[in-house]
Structure formats: C-alpha cells, structure tokens
C-alpha positions in Angstrom: 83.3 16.6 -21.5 85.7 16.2 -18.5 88.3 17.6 -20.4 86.2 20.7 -21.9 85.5 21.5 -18.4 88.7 20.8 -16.3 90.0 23.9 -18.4 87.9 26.3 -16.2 87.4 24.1 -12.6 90.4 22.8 -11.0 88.2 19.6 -9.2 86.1 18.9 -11.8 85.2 15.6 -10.6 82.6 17.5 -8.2 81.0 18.9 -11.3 80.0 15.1 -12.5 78.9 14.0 -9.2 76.1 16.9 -9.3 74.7 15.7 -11.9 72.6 12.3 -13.4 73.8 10.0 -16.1 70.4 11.7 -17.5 71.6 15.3 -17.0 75.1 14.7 -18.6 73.5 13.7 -21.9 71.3 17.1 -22.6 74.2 19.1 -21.2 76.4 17.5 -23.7 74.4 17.9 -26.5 74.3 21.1 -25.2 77.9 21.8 -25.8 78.1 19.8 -29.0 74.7 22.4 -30.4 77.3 25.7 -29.3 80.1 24.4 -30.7 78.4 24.6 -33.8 76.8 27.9 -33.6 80.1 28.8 -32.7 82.7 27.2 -34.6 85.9 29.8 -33.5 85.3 29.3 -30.3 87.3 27.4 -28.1 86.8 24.8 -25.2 87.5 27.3 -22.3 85.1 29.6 -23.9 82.3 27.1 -23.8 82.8 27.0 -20.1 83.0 30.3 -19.7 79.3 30.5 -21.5 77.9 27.0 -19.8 75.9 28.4 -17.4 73.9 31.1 -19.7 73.7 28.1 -22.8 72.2 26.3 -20.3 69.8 28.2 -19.3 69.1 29.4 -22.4 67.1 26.0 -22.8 65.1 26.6 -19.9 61.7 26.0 -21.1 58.3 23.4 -21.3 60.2 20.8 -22.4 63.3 20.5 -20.4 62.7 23.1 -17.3 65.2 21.0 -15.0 68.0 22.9 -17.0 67.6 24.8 -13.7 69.0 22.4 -11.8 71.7 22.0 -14.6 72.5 25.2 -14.2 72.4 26.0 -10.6 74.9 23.0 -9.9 77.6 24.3 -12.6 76.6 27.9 -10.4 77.0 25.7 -7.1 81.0 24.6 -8.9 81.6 28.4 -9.5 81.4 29.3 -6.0 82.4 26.4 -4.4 86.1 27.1 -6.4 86.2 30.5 -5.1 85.2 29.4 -1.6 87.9 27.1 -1.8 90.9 29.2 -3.1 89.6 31.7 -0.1 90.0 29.1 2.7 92.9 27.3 1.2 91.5 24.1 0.8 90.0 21.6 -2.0 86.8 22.2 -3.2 85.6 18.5 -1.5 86.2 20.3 2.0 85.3 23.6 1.4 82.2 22.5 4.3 85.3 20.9 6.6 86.2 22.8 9.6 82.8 25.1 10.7 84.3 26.1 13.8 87.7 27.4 12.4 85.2 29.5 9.4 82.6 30.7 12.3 85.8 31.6 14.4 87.5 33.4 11.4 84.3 36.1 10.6 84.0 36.8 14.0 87.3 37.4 14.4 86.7 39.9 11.4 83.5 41.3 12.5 81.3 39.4 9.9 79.5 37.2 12.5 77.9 38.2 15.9 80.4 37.5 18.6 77.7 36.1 20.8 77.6 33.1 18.7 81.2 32.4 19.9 80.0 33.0 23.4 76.7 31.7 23.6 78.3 28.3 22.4 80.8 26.2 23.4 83.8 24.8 20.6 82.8 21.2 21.1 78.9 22.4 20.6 80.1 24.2 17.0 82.0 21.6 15.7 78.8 19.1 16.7 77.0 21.8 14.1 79.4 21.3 11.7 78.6 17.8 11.5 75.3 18.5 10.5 75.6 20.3 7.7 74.6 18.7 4.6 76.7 19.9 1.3 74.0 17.5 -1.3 70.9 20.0 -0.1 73.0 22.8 -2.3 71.5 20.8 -5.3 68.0 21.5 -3.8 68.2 25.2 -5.2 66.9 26.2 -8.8 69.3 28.9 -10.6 67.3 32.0 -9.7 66.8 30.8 -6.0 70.9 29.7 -5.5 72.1 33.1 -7.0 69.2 35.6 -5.0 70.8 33.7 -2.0 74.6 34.5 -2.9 73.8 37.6 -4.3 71.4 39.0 -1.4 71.4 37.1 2.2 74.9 35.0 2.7 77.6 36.7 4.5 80.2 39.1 2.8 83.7 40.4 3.5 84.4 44.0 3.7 85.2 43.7 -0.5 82.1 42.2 -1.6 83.3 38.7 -1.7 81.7 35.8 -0.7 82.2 35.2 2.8 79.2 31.7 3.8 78.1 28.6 1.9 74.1 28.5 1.5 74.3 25.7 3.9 76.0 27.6 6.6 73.8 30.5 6.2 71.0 28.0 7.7 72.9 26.7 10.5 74.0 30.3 11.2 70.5 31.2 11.7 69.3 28.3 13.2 72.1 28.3 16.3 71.5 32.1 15.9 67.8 31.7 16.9 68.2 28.4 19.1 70.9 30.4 21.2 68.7 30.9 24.2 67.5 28.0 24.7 68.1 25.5 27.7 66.9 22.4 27.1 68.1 20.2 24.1 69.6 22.8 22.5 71.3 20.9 20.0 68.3 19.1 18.5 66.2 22.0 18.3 69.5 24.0 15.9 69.2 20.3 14.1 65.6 20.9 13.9 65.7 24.3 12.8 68.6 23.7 10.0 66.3 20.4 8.4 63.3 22.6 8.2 65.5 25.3 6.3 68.1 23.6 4.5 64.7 21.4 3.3 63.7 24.3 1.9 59.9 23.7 3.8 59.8 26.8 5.3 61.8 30.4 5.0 62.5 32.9 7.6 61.9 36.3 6.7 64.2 38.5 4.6 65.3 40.5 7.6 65.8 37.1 9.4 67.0 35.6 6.3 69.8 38.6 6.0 71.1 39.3 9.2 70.8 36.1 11.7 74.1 35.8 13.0 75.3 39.3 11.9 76.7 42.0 14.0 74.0 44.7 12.5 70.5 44.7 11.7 67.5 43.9 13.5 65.0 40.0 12.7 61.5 41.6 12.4 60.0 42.1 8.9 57.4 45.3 9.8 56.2 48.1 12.0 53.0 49.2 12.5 52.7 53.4 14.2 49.1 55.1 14.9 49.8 58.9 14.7 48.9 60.7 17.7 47.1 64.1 16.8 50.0 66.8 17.8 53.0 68.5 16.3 55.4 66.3 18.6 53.2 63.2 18.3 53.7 63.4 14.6 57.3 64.8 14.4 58.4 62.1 17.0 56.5 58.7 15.0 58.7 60.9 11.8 61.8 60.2 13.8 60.6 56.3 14.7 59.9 55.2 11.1 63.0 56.8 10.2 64.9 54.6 12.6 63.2 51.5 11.7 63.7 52.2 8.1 67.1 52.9 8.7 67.2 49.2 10.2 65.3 47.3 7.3 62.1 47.4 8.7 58.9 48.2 6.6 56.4 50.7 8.0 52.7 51.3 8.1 51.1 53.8 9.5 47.5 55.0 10.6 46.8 58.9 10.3 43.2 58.3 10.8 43.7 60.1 14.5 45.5 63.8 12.6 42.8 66.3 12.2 42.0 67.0 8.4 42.4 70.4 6.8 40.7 73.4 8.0 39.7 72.0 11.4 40.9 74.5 14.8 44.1 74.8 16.4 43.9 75.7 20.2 40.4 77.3 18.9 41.9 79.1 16.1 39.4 78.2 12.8 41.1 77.1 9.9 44.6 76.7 10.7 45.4 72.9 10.3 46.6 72.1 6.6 45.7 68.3 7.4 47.6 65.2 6.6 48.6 65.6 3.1 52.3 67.7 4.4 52.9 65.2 7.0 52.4 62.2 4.2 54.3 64.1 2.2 57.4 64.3 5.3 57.0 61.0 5.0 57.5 60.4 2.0 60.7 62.3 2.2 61.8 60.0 4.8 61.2 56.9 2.9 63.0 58.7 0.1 66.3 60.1 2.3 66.2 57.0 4.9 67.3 53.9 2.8 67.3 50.5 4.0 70.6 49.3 4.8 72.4 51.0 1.8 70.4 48.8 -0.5 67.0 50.0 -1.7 64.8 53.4 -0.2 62.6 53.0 2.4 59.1 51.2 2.2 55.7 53.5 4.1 52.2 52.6 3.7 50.0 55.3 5.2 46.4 54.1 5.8 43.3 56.9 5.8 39.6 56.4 7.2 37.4 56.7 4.3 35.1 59.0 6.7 38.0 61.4 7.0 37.6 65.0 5.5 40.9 64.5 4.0 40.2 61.6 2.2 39.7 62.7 -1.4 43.5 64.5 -2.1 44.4 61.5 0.0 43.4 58.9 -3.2 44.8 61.3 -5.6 48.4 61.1 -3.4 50.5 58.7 -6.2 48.8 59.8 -9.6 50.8 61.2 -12.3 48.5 64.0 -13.2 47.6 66.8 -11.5 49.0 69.3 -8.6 52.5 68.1 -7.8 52.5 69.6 -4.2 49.9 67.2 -3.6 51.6 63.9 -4.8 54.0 62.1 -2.9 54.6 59.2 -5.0 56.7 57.0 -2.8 54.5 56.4 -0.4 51.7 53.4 -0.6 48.0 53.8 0.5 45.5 52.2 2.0 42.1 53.3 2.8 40.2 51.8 6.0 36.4 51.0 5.3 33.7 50.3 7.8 30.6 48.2 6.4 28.4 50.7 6.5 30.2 52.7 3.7 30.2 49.4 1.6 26.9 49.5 2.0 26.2 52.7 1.0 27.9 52.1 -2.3 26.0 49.2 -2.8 22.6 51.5 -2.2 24.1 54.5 -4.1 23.3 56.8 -1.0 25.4 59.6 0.1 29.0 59.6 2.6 29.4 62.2 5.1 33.5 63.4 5.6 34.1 64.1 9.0 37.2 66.4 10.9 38.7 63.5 13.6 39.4 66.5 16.2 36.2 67.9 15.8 34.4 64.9 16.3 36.7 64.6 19.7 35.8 67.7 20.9 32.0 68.1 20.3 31.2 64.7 20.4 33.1 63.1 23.4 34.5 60.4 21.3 36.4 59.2 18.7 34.6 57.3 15.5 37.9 55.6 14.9 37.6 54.1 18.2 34.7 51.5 17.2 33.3 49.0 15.0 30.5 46.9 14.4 30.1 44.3 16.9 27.9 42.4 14.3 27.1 42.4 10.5 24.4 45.6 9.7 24.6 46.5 13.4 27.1 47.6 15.9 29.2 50.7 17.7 30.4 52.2 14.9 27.3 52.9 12.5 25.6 54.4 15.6 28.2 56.7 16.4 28.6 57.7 12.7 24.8 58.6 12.7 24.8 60.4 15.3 27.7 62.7 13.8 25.5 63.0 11.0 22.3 63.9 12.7 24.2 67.0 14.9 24.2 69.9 13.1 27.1 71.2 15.6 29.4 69.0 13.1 30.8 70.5 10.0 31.0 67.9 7.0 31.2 67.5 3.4 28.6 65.1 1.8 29.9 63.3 -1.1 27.9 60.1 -2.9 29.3 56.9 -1.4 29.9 56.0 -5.2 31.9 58.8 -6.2 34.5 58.0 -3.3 34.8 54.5 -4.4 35.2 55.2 -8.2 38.3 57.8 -6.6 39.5 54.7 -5.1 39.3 52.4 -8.4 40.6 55.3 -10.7 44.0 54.9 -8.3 43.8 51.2 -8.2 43.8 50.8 -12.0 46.9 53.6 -12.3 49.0 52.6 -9.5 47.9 49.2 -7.8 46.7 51.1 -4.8 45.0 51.8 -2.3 45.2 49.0 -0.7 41.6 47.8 1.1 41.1 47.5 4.6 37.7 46.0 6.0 38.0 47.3 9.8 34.8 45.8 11.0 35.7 42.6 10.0 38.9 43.0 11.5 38.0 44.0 14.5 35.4 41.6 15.2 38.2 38.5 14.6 40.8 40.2 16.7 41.9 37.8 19.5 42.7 40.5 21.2 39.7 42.7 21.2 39.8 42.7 25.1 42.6 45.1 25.2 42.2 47.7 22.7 41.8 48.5 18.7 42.6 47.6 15.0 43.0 50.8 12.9 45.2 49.5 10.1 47.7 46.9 8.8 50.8 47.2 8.0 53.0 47.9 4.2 51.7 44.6 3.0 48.0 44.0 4.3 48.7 40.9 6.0 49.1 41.6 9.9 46.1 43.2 12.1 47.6 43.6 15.6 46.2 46.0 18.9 47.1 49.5 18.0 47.5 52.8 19.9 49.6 56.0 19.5 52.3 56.9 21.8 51.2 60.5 23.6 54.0 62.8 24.0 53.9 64.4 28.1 57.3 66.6 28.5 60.4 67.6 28.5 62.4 68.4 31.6 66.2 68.8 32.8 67.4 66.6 35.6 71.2 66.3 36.5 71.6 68.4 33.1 70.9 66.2 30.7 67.2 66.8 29.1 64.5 63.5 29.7 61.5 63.5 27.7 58.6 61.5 28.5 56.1 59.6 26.4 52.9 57.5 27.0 53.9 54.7 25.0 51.4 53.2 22.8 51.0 49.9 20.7 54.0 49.9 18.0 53.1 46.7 16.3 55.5 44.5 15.3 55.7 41.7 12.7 57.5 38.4 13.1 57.5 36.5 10.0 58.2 33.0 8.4 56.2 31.0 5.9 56.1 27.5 4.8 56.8 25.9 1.4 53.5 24.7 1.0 54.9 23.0 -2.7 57.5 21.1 -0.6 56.3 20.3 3.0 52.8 19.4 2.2 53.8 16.2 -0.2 57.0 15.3 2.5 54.2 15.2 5.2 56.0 17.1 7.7 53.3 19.7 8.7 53.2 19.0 12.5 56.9 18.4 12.3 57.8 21.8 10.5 55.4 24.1 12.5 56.2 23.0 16.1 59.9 23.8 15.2 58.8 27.3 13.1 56.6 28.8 15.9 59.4 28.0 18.3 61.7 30.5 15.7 59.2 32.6 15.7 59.2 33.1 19.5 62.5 33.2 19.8 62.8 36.0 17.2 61.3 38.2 19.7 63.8 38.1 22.4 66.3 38.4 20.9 65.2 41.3 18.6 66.7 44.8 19.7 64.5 46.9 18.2 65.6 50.9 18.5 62.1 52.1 19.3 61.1 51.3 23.0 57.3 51.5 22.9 57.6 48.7 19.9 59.9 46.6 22.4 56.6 46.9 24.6 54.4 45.8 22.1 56.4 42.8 20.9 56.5 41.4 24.9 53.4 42.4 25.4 51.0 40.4 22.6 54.3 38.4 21.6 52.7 38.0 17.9 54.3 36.5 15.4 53.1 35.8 11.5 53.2 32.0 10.1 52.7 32.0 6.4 52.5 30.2 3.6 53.6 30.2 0.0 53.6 27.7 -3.0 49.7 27.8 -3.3 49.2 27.2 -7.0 52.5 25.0 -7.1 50.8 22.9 -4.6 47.5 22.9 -6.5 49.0 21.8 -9.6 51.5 18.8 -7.9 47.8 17.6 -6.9 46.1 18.3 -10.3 43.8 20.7 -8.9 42.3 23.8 -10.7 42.8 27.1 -9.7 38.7 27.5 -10.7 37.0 24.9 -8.9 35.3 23.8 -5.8 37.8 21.5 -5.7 40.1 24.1 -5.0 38.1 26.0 -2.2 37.4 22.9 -0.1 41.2 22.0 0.1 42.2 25.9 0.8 39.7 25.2 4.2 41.0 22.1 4.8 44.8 22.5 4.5 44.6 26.0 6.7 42.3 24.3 9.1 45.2 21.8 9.6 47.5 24.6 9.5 46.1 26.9 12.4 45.5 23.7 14.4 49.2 22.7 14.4 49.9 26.1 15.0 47.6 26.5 17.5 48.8 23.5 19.7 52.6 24.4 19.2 52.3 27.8 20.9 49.9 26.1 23.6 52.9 23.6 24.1 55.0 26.4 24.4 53.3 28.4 26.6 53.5 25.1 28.8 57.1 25.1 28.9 57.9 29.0 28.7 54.5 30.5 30.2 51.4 32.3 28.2 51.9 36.0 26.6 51.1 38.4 28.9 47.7 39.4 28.2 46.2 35.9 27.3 43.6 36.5 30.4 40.4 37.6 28.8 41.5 36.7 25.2 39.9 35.3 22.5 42.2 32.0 23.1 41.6 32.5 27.3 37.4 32.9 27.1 37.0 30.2 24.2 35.3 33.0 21.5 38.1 32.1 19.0 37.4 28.9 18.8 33.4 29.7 18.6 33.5 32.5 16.3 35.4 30.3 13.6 32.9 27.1 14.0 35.9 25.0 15.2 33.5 22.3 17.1 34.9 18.5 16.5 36.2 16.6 19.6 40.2 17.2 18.7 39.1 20.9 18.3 37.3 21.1 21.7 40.3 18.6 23.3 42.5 21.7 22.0 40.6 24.7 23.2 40.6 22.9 27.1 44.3 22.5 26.5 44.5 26.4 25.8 42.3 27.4 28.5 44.6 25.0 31.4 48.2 25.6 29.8 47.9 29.1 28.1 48.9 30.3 24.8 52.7 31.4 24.4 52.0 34.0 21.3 49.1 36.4 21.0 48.8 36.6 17.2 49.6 33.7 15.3 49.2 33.2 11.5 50.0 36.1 8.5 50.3 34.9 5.0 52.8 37.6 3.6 53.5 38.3 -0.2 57.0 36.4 0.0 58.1 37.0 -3.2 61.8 36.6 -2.9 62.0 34.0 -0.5 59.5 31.6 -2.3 62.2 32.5 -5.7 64.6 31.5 -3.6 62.8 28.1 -2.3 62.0 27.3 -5.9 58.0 27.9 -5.6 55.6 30.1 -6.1 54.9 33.1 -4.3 52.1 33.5 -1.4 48.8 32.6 -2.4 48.9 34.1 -5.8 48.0 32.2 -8.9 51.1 32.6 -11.4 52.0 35.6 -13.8 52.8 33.0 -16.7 54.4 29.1 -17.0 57.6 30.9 -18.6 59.0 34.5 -17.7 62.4 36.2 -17.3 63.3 37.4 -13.8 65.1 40.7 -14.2 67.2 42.6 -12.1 69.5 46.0 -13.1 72.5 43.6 -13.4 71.1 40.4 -15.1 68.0 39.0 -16.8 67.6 35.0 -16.1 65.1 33.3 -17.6 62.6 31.3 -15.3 59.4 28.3 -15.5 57.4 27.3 -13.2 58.1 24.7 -10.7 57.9 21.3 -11.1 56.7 21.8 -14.6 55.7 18.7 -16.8 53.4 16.9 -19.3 51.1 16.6 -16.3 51.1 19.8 -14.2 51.1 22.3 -17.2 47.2 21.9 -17.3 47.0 23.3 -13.5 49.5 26.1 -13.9 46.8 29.1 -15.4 48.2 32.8 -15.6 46.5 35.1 -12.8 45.5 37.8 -15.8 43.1 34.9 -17.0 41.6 33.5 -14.0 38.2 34.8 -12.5 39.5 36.3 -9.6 35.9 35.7 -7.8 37.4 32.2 -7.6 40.5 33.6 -5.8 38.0 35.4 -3.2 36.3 32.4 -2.6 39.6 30.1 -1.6 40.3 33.3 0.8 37.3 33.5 2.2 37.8 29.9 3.2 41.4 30.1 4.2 40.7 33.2 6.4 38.7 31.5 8.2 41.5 30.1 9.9 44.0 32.8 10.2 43.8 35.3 13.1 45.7 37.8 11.1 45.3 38.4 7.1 46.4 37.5 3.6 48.4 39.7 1.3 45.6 39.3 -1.4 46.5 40.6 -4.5 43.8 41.2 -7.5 44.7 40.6 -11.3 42.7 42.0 -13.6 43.0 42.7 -17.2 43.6 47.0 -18.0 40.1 46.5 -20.3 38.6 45.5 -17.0 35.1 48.1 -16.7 34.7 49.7 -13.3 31.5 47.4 -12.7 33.6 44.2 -12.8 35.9 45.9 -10.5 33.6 47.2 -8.2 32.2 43.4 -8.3 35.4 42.4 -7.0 35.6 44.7 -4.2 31.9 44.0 -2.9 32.8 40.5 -3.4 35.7 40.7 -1.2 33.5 42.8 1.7 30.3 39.8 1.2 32.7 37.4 2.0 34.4 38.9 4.6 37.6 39.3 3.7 40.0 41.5 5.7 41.9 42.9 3.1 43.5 43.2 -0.1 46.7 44.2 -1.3 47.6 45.4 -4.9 45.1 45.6 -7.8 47.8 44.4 -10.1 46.7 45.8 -13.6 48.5 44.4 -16.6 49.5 48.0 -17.3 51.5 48.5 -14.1 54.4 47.8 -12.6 54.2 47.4 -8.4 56.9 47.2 -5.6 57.3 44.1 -4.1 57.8 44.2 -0.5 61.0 42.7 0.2 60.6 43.0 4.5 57.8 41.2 4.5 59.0 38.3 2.0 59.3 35.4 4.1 
C-alpha cells in the first residue's frame, strides 16, 4: 500500500500515521475491490481516484470512510502547503511567526495582528497549535473549510492550515485584551480547534483579514419618507456589500392610496420600495461570492398586506413580484385569535392612523395574554369611522399566508406580542421584527432624516439615528461539548468572543455602531440537537425529549447568564442595564427561574451588572454545523444518508456518529409530527431572550387544517417565531450570515 501511494505523495509516511491499523484494512480492500473493477488501470491512478472510491463507501455500514477520506484530503493539502513554504510536510505547522509575518507582508492578514502582538507572544501561539485536531474534521466539513473560510493568495491558492485559521481568529478576537492574554487566545483556539463551538461565517471568514466586517446580521425599521427610505436603500446596500444579512421592518411606510402632504391617493405603498430592494439584493453581492440576502417584514394589519404575500409566487402580475426578497409577516394575538373564531380583520393605512389617531398601532403590544395596549388601540381604529379600511375575514389572510408558505417556504411568522412582552429591554423602546433568519429580537427604531446644509463647502447631512440592530453570532456543538462536559468551560470563553466581536467591529453604518454599544447584544447558539438526542438514545417524539430540551437550555442560559455578569464585573454593565429586565429582576420572574442558585444569580446581576444586553439566538447554522461534523440548529434531520451538492462537486454525506445503536434515534424531519418539534421549543424558549430559527417540515400532501394546526400551535405555546415552512416540493436558501 505504501508503495501504491508514495507514487502520488512525496512523505507518505504521514499518510499511515492518520490512520488506525483498523482503517488501513477497509482502505485496502478498498484498493484491492478498484483494481478489479478496473483492471487497466494503474497504481498512480488509484491514488489519483482514492479519495472519491472512498467515499464512494460512505454509508450505514462503514460511515467513518469520512474520516478515511478527509485524512487522505488532509495529505493533499498538507503537500501543497508544503511545496509553497519550502519545507516537508512534517513541518508544514513549524514556524507561525515567519507564515503570519509572510501574509501580512502580502496583504493577506490584518497588519494589526503584527502590531497588537509582540514576536515572542506569536511564536508562544505557535506552540499551541495542534496539527492531530486536523483529523477531527469529516470530508464535507475539512473541504467547506479550505474551499470557503481559510486564507487565499491573490491566485486562489491556499494560503492557512485549518488549525491556524483558529488561532488567527482567536488572537484576532483576544487582541484587546489586558489581562492574561495568552490564556484566553489558548482558550479561545481549544474551544474551536475542539470543534465545541463555531464562530459565525462572517467571523469564521474574515477574522484576521484586511477586509470584511465580524457581525452576521442587520436589522433597519423604515422611517415613513422619501429620504428615510432612499437613505436605509443606501445602508443595506453597504452592509450587503460587506457580507452582512439584512432585515427590514416597513410596517412604519404608508400603504397605497393613503395622502401625501394632504394630497389623496398619491402613495403607491411599499410594494416599489420592496421591489428597490430587491434590486439591491440582486446588484449588491456579498463579497463577490453569492447576491445579497433581504428579509422584509409586513404588519398583518397593514392595508398593503395582501400583494405583500403574493411578493415571491410564480403566477400572476410580474410588476408585483420581487422574488429575491424573503417575507415575513408580524402578527399580534388578537389576529390569531380571530382566525381561530373565524371573525373578520380590519387593514389599516400606518400614516393615517398617525395623523387622525395620535399614535402609532405598531408602537404597542399586549402587556398580557387576551388583554393589553395593542388590541385596545386596534379597536378603537375600528370603531372611528374617520379611519378608511378594508375588512377582510381573519381566515382568508391566513390561507394567503399558507398558499405562500407551501410554494416558497415563506412568510416567515413573527408573534410580536410575545416578543415584546420577553424583551429585556422593554424599558427602552420596541420589537417590530427580526432579522433574515427569525432568530434575533432586539430594540428597534428608524433613523429620521433632519437636513442638509453647507458649512466650509462641503455639504453635512443630519440624521436622528435610530436602533440598527446588530447580530453577533456563535453557537455550540451541542453533539461534541455536551458529552466532553465542558459547558461552563466553553461559554465563559464564547461570551467573552462574543463581546469582543463588538469592538472591534467597524461597521460602515454609524447609527448601527450606536446600537451595537448601546444594548451590546450578542447571539449564543446552538446546533447538533438531534445528533445529541441520538448519542443519548433519545427520540425525537417523546417527553423524553422535551424535558431534556428545558433542562439542557436552562443550564445553557444560566452559564451564559453568569459569564456576562462576570464580565460586566471586570469590564462594566452595557449601557442601558438600569431599568432592564436583568437590573429590576422581571427576567428572572417572568421565566419561573426561582431555585436558590437561580436567586444567588439574579443578586449577583443586580450588584455586579450585566456586560451584554441580549444574550442567546439559536441561528439556522447550516454550514458551520457541516463544517463541525453535526447537525444543523435545532432541526431534526433531512435523511441518515444524502449527497451534499454544490455547482462544482456532489459528495456524498451520513449522519454523524452513525451506528448499530444511534440509527434508531436519527428520524427524517418529513416524518416526524412537527407538534413534537413545537413542544421541545416551547420549552427551550423558555430560556432564550432572543429566538430560534424554527423551521416546519411538512409533507406537500399536507391539508391546510394540519397546517393551520401547526401555526396555532406555535402561537398557544408561545413561540416567537418560525422560519421556513420547508415543503418537500421546495427548494429554500440557506442563510449563510447567520450560520454560526
């Protein structure tokens, strides 16, 4: 076999030290069963084809071909790596400072890492890095890392090692800080190089790089004006420019037909602003590499809400589509309960519900379950006569909303009550909407546009900035860190990444600078759900199942929870953490968190602060948890064995940790009773500030009532979102900036 093989790697004796005596057998009957298939073929072309034969025998009985594969992958580069830094492939690791010097030197690396460190502190890194966690990757996850996130020259080659990808980001996140610096970039490096945790793909991508910004997503409200709308155009084109995803509320633009400066009839509404939009997300790419990604988010009291649903179907009046942008519709209880009593929905025009009735609707919610701000504010719009409306059944607008669901996987549902009522930050403004994947609920405002004027020639415009919400993302590898036991460890280190991520963000919209000092949120995640389930031989379909979902993210926002309390103890609280949720005590009352370490907690909040105004955001993290070797998010699985495809390859893929023993756990998310999914939400929300990316899989028989279960479900148990409606006869987007 040596000898096969030395005809394609120079140092082939790395090759057999990647592998078991157990490995080498398959992988030689492997080479013995091509040989025979093809019996012109020579030795070097066996080589050639080892990694793809491999793989080829990547199923139920022998899924750690993976492995197999990924370490004859690992050979591959490490050869090319080594011809490119003149050295064997045993040291192709030696020498970090003289590789960190050299891409700087060429514009590949951040020259603040050379600055912000000292020589004798990079070669210390160096030491740390640990070539034998290369083997941790699966095939899929070690090439989406080369292909995607590691450094690359000018010509496309590979530039970084996987390993030195997560010292790059962990000195590149650690940079600021002033006490122990060097453990907590050790710290950092063994929770990523572990593969516990992932950083987001933004993070993930351009840590240590001289462009690109950390954040995953951006969150506008639209103020109601021509330069209000034109100027948060020109802000989601700059973020998208930079990587960012965007959401963003229109629930404040007047609908069509309502007055301009008193002129009846003149607006033409939100659908040619979605459909600017769209154009942007179209004409705006994201870094060169795929187009934009907007989510647009409608009140489902807004008189433009009907065209609104019909926005992305394939049928129908073209200048009313703009299929590249995603939907979601925000829905107070009161409408759900409408739909439940099959009573009629009254559409209302925003601006004239501003100017005859002193307020805005989208400015309140119910303080309570059945009774509140909002439904008495909405009645009285329907009770004054002054109002013009359009009365529609309560029904009708939510079969609208299915139709779209079943054909395009959206809109996505937002519960804004709910939300609103669990905001931590209620004390200091509104929720209106989330963000491109559902998952983060932050304060909201729109920035007001107030002049133009010339000083000292050169034209300054002024602008009320408003609340730009911005997302800071990373998630844990639920699959790997919970049976290590390094919870506590892991998220003390993660929130402190988190943190960091903030300062040194430059983010090229000023009012969402503001925002991110202001509420300092950040999103800790989670992925590997049903991988976890089934390395504990639980089913997706039991009680078994719910109970552990509210007992592992109880656990989960605790930790969290006391690592940004210790960090506000050594760094100081977030600036608005007087009169919050975490400041008065109501977060801790409104979630039932009452045993003695939970109260010991809370005092330690009130005396020492908390660091980070949001806290917790379980995003889709599809990518990243392919690149971790789990499975993604929360979601159940799409099947045991599958073939990831992209427009260049097609790689065939199982489950993890696949045996005898966790095949009976693994169930495909087309055949599970996705009421069971709501009910391990429901539990897990519980303890997360923010939200969930929750998707929905149903069958493309499914009837409308068994959907329209599922939605009232969802509502019942007070749920604050959910995502897709992922029919089995559509294809969705992934959101690759919120993949962490």
């Amino acid at each position: 076999m040596q000898k096969v093989l030395s005809k394609k790697y120079a140092n082939i004796d790395q090759l057999f030290t990647l592998f078991t005596e157990d490995q080498l057998a398959p992988l030689l009957r492997a080479h013995d069963k091509w040989m025979k298939k093809n019996p012109e073929a020579t030795d070097a072309q066996w080589s050639q084809a080892m990694v793809l034969e491999s793989l080829s025998h990547l199923d139920e009985e022998e899924p750690f071909w993976t492995f197999v594969a990924a370490r004859i992958y690992l050979v591959q580069v490490y050869s090319e790596i080594a011809i490119l830094r003149s050295c064997s492939m045993d040291n192709v690791y030696k020498d970090f400072y003289k590789h960190l010097t050299r891409l700087s030197d060429k514009g590949l690396y951040d020259a603040r890492l050379l600055q912000s460190y000292t020589k004798e502190e990079i070669i210390d890194f160096g030491e740390i890095l640990e070539p034998q966690r290369d083997s941790l990757f699966t095939y899929i996850g070690l090439k989406t890392l080369m292909d995607r996130y590691v450094a690359r020259d000018f010509d496309k080659t590979t530039a970084e090692l996987p390993q030195e990808r997560w010292l790059i980001i962990a000195m590149t996140l650690m940079q600021n800080e002033s006490l122990n610096r060097l453990e907590k970039v050790k710290e950092a490096y063994w929770a990523m190089s572990n593969l516990y945790m992932t950083v987001a793909t933004p993070t993930l991508s351009n840590a240590g790089k001289p462009h690109g910004q950390l954040s995953s997503c951006f969150i506008d409200t639209v103020d109601d004006s021509l330069q209000g709308i034109y100027d948060s155009n020109t802000d989601v084109a700059t973020l998208s420019k930079y990587g960012g995803g965007i959401g963003i509320y229109m629930g404040k633009v007047r609908s069509r037909g309502s007055s301009i400066r008193g002129f009846k009839g003149a607006s033409s509404g939100v659908m040619p602003w979605i459909k600017q939009l769209n154009n942007t997300a179209v004409s705006v790419d994201q870094l060169g590499q795929r187009q934009g990604a907007i989510a647009v988010y409608l009140d489902v009291w807004h008189k433009d809400i009907l065209p609104f649903l019909d926005l992305k179907l394939n049928n129908g009046d073209e200048r009313m589509r703009a299929h590249d942008i995603f939907t979601g519709v925000c829905l107070p209880d009161i409408f759900m309960e409408k739909v439940q009593a099959r009573e009629e929905w009254t559409l209302f025009d925003p601006h004239e519900v501003r100017t005859l009735m002193g307020y805005s609707l989208e400015d309140s919610y119910d303080e309570k379950r059945g009774i509140g701000s909002f439904r008495d504010k909405y009645q009285a719009c329907v009770a004054d006569t002054r109002l013009s409306r359009e009365v529609v059944p309560a029904i009708d607008i939510m079969k609208r909303i299915m139709r779209s669901q079943l054909e395009t996987g959206v809109p996505y549902m937002f519960y804004r009550d709910e939300v609103n009522r669990m905001n931590t930050n209620k004390h200091e403004g509104m929720i209106y909407s989330s963000n491109l994947c559902t998952e983060i609920f932050q304060n909201m405002s729109a920035t007001e546009f107030e002049s133009i004027t010339i000083e000292d020639d050169i034209i300054v415009t002024r602008r009320k900035p408003g609340d730009f919400v911005v997302c800071n993302l990373s998630s844990i590898n639920l699959g790997k860190a919970v049976p290590a036991g390094v919870l506590k460890r892991l998220i003390t280190v993660q929130v402190r990444m988190l943190d960091n991520v903030i300062d040194l963000n430059m983010i090229p919209v000023p009012q969402a600078e503001r925002t991110n000092a202001r509420y300092r949120g950040i999103g800790l995640g989670t992925f590997g759900w049903h991988h976890l389930l089934a390395l504990k031989s639980i089913r997706w379909e039991t009680d078994e199942a719910v109970q552990f979902a509210d007992e592992l993210y109880e656990e989960i926002a605790y930790l969290t929870i006391e690592a940004s309390m210790s960090l506000s103890r050594e760094k100081g609280p977030y600036p608005l953490f007087k009169g919050s949720g975490f400041h008065t005590g109501d977060y801790f009352e409104s979630r039932g968190y009452t045993s003695k370490k939970w109260r010991e907690l809370r005092f330690d909040v009130s005396m020492n602060g908390m660091r980070n105004g949001y806290l917790m955001a379980v995003a889709p993290n599809s990518s990243t948890s392919i690149l971790a070797g789990s499975t993604a998010s929360i979601d159940p699985i799409f099947q045991k064995s599958y073939s990831e495809e992209k427009k260049d390859y097609k790689i065939p893929v199982t489950v993890p940790d696949l045996n005898k023993d966790t095949t009976w756990y693994y169930k495909s998310a087309y055949f599970i009773d996705q009421h069971w999914t709501l009910k391990q939400n429901a539990a897990r929300q519980r303890h997360i500030d923010q939200g969930v990316s929750l998707n929905l899989y149903v069958q493309n028989t499914i009837k409308a009532k068994e959907l329209l279960d599922l939605h009232v479900d969802a509502w019942v148990r007070g749920l604050k979102t959910t995502y897709y409606v992922r029919s089995t006869s559509i294809e969705l987007m992934e959101c690759e900036s919120c993949s962490s």
